[in-house]
N, C-alpha and C positions, 0 to 999 in steps of 0.2 A: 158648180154653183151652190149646191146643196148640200158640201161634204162638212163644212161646218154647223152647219146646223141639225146634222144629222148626228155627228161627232156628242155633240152637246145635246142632243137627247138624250142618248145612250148614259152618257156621264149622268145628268139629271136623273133616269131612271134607276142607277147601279145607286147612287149616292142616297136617294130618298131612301131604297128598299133598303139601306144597310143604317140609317139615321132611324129607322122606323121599329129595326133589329135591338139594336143597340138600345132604344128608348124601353122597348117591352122584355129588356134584360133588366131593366131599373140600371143601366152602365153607369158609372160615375164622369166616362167621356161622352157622354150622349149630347152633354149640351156642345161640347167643341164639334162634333160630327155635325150639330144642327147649324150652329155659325157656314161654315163649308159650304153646308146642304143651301144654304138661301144663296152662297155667293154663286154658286153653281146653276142655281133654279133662275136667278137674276140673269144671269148671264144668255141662260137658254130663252128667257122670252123675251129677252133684248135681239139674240139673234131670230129667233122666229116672225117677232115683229116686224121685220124690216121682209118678208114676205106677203104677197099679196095673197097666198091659199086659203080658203075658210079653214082649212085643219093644221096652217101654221097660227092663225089668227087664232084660235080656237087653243092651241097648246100652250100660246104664248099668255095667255089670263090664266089658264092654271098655274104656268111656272114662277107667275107673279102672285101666286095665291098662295104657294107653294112656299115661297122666298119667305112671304109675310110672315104665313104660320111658324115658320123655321124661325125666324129672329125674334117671333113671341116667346117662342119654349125655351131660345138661349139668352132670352132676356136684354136682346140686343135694339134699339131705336131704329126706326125704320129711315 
């Protein structure tokens, strides 16, 4: 019941720390990691939401906070 949304933490988690790498490199691909990073962080609090756990509820605003910050830095509309 939970292999996808655990699936898609793990991913959100690997993708942000490497979007975070990549930005305090000054990378010239950072903004395309951060595009990724939001479709990935989107995806995660869209599967967490659909949980009733206070700590899937609670992951799923960050991952949507996450998304947001990610498509400001790549300059992308929300």
């Amino acid at each position: 019941m939970m292999a996808r949304c655990i699936q898609l933490d793990m991913e959100c988690a690997a993708i942000c720390y490497n979007a975070a790498q990549l930005m305090s490199l000054g990378s010239e691909r950072a903004m395309d990691i951060c595009r990724i990073c939001a479709d990935i962080c989107q995806a995660c609090g869209d599967e967490c939401a659909k949980h009733d756990m206070q700590h899937c509820k609670e992951c799923a605003e960050i991952c949507y906070r996450c998304a947001e910050e990610c498509r400001t830095m790549a300059g992308v509309a929300a």
